[in-house]
C-alpha positions as CSV (number, residue, x, y, z in Angstrom):
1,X,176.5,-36.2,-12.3
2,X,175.9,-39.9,-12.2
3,X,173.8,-41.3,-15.3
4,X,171.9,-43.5,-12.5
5,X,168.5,-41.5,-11.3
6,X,168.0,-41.5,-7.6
7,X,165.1,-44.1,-7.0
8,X,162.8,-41.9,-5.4
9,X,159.6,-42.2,-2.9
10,X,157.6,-38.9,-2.1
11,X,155.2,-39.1,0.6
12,X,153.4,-36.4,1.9
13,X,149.6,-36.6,3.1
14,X,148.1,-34.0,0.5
15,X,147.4,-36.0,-2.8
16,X,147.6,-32.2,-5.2
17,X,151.2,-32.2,-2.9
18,X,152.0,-35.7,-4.4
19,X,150.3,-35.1,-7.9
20,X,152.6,-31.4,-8.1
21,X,156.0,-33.3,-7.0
22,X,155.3,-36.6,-9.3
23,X,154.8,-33.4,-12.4
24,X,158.0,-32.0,-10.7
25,X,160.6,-35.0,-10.9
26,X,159.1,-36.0,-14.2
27,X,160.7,-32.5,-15.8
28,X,164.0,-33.0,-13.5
29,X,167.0,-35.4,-14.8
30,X,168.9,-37.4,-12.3
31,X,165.3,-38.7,-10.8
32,X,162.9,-41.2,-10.9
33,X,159.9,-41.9,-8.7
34,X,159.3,-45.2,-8.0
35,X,156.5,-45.0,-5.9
36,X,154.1,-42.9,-3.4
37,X,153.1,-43.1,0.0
38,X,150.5,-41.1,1.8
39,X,151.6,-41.5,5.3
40,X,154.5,-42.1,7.5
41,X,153.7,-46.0,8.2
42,X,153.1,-46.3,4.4
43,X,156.5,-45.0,3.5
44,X,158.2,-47.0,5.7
45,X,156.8,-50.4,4.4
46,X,157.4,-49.0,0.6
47,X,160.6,-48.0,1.6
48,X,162.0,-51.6,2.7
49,X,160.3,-53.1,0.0
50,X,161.5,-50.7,-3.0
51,X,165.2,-49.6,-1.2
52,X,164.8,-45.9,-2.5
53,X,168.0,-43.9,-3.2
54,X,165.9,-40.6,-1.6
55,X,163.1,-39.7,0.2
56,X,160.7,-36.6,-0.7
57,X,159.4,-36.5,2.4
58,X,157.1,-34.1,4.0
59,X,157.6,-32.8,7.9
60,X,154.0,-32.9,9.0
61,X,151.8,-35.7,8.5
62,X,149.3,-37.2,11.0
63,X,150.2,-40.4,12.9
64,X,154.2,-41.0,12.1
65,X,155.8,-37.4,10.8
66,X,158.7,-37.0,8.6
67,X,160.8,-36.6,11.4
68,X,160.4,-40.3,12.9
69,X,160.1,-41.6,9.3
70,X,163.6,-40.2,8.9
71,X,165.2,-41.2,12.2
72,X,163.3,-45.0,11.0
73,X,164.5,-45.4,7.8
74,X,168.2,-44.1,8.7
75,X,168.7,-47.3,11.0
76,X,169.1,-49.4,7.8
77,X,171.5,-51.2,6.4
78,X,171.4,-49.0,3.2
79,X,169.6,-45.7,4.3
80,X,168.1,-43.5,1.8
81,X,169.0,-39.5,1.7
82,X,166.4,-37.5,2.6
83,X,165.0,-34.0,1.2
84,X,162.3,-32.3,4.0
85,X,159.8,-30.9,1.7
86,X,157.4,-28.3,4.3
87,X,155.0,-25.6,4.4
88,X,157.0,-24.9,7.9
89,X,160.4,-23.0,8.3
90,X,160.5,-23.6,11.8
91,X,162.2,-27.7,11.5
92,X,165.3,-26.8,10.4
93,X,167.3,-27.5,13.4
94,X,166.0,-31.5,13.6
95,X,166.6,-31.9,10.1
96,X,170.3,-31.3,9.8
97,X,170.3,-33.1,12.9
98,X,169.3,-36.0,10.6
99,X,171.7,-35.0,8.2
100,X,169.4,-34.3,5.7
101,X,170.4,-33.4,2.3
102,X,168.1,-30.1,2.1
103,X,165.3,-29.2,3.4
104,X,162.8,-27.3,1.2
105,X,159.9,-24.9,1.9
106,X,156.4,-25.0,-0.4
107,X,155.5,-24.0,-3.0
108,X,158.1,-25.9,-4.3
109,X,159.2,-24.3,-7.0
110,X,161.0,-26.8,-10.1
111,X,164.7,-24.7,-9.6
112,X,164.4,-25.0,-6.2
113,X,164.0,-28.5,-6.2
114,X,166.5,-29.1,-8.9
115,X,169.0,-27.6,-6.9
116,X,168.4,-30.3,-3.9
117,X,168.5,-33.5,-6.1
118,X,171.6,-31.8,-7.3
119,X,173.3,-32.0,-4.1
120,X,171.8,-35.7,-3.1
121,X,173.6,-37.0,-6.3
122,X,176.6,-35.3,-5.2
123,X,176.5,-36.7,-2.3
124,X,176.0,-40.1,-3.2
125,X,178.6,-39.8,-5.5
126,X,181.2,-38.6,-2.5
127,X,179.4,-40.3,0.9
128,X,181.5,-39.9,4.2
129,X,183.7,-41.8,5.3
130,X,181.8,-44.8,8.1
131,X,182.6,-43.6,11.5
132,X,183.7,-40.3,10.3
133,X,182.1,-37.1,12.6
134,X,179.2,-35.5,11.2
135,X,179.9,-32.0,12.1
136,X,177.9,-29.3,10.6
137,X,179.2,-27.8,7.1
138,X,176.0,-25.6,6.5
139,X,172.9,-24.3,8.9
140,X,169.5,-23.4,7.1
141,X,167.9,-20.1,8.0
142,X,164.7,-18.5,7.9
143,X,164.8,-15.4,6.0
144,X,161.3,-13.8,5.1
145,X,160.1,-16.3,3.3
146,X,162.6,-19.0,2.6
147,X,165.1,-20.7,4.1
148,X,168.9,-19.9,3.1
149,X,171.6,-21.9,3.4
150,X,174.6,-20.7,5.4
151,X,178.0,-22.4,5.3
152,X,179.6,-23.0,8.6
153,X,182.7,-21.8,7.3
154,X,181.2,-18.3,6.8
155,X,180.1,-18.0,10.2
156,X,182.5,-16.4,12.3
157,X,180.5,-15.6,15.9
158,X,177.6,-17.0,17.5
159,X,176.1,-15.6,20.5
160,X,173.4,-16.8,22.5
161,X,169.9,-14.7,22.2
162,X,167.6,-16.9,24.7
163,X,166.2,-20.0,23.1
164,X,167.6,-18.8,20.0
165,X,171.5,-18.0,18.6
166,X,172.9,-15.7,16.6
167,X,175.1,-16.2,13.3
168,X,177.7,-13.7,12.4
169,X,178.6,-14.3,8.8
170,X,181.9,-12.9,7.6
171,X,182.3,-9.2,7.7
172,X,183.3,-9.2,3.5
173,X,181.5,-6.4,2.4
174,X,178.1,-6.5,4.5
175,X,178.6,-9.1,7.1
176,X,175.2,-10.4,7.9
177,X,173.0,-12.0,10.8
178,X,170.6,-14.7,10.9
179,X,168.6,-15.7,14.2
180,X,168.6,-19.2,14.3
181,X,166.1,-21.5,16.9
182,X,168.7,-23.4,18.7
183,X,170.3,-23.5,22.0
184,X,174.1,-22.5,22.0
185,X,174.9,-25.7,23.9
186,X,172.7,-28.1,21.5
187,X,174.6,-26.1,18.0
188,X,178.1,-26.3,19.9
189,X,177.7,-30.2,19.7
190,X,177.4,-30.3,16.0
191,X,180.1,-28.2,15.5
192,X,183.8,-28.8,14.8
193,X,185.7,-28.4,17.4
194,X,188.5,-28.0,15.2
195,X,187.4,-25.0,13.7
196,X,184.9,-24.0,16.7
197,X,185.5,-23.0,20.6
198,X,183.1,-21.6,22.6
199,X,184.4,-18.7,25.3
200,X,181.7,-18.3,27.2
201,X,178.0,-19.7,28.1
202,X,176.9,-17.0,25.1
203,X,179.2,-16.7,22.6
204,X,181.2,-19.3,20.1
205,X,184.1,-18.2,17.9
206,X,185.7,-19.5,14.9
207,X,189.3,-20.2,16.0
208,X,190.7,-18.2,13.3
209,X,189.2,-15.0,14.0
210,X,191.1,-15.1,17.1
211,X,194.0,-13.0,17.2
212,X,195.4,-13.2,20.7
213,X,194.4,-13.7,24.7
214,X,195.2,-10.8,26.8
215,X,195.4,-11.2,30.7
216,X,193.3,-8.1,32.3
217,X,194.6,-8.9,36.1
218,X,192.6,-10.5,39.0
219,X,192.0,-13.9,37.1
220,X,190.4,-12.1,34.1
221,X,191.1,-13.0,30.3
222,X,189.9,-11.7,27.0
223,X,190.1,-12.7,23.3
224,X,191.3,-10.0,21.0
225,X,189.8,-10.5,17.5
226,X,190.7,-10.0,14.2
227,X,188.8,-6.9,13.8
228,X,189.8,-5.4,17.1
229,X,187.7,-5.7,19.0
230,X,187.8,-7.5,23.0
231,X,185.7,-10.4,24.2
232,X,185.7,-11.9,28.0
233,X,186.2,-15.5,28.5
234,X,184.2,-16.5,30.8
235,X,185.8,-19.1,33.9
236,X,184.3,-22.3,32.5
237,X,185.7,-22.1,29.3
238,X,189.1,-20.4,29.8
239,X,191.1,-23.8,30.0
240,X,190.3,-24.9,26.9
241,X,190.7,-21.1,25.3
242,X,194.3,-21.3,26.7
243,X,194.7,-24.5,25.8
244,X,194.1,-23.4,22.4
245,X,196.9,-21.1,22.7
246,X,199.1,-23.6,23.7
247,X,199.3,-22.3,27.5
C-alpha cells in the first residue's frame, strides 16, 4: 500500500451523509479528506482547485448528479478515481461505464468502505496503460440488499432476459445467477472480445467454454459446450463463431 493518502473530496447533498463519511475516513489509513462539497457544481470547482486523488461521490444530488460530475471531472488532465457512494442499487451499469473504482450502497458501513479505498490505492499504484481498452474485469450486482461484485472471468454465459441479462457464473460447486439491468448489445461492447463472443441476439459465451461447432444440415450450426450441452448460433453471428474456429 502506498504511504501517500489518497487526497480525498466527499460530496453528497445530506450534511449527517458528509458528517458520517468525514468520521469514516478519519478511522481508515490510506485517506485523507481534503475538503467537502455539497453539490455537484461545488465539487467540480473544489475539485480543479484541490486536484483530489478520489472522489466520494454520491449518485443523486439535485442540479448536477454524480454521474455528470464523474463524466466532468474525468475529462482532466489528471482525473481523480471515483467511489459511487448511494442509497440506490439500481446505477451500477453507468458507473463501471465510468470506470469507477467501486460503487457502494448506504449505510456505509467502515469495512465496506475500507475495502474500496483499498482497491483505489491499488489501482493508483498499477494504472492502465494510455490508450489501452477498458474492457470490463468485474460487473456489480444487486443481491438483496447489497451489491456484489462479480469477476468477468467467472462468468461463463449470458443470456438476454428483456431489458435485463443474465450472468452465469462458473458451475464450481453451485454455479450461480445474477440478473443484471443491461441490454446484451450495450454489456457486449464492454466486453473482451478476446475472451467473449456472442452466438446469437440472446446469448454471449466465454470462448473457453466452448468445446466444438457441430453442423446440424440445412445451414444450421450449434456450439457444443463444455458441460454438454447444445446451443444454436444464430445466422448473424455464425461468421465470426466460425471464424473463431479457424473456418
Amino acid at each position: 500500500m502506498s504511504e501517500t493518502p489518497l487526497r480525498t473530496l466527499i460530496v453528497d447533498d445530506e450534511p449527517l451523509a458528509i458528517e458520517r463519511m468525514q468520521v469514516l475516513c478519519a478511522e481508515l489509513p490510506g485517506i485523507a479528506v481534503v475538503g467537502t462539497a455539497a453539490d455537484g457544481e461545488a465539487a467540480l470547482r473544489l475539485a480543479e482547485k484541490l486536484k483530489p486523488d478520489l472522489l466520494l461521490l454520491d449518485m443523486t444530488m439535485p442540479g448536477m448528479d454524480g454521474l455528470a460530475v464523474a463524466k466532468t471531472a474525468s475529462s482532466g488532465d489528471t482525473p481523480p478515481a471515483v467511489i459511487f457512494v448511494t442509497a440506490h442499487d439500481n446505477f451500477a451499469v453507468e458507473a463501471f461505464d465510468l470506470d469507477a473504482v467501486d460503487y457502494v450502497l448506504k449505510p456505509v458501513g467502515k469495512d465496506r468502505l475500507a475495502r474500496a479505498i483499498e482497491r483505489a490505492l491499488a489501482r493508483r499504484s498499477d494504472p492502465a496503460e494510455p490508450g489501452a481498452p477498458t474492457w470490463l474485469e468485474e460487473l456489480w450486482v444487486p443481491d438483496r440488499s447489497e451489491l456484489l461484485r462479480v469477476e468477468a472471468a467467472s462468468v461463463h454465459r449470458i443470456d438476454a432476459e428483456r431489458d435485463y441479462v443474465r450472468l452465469h457464473t462458473d458451475p464450481v460447486g453451485e454455479g450461480r445467477s445474477y440478473l443484471l439491468l443491461q441490454t446484451i448489445a450495450g454489456l457486449e461492447e464492454r466486453l473482451d472480445p478476446e475472451r467473449f463472443i456472442r452466438i446469437h441476439r440472446s446469448t454471449i459465451l466465454r470462448r473457453d467454454v466452448i468445446k466444438g461447432l457441430r453442423h446440424e444440415g440445412l445451414g444450421v450450426w450449434c456450439v457444443e459446450l463444455a458441460d454438454g450441452e447444445v446451443l444454436r448460433i444464430g445466422r448473424t453471428y455464425l461468421r465470426k463463431v466460425k471464424a473463431m474456429a479457424g473456418r
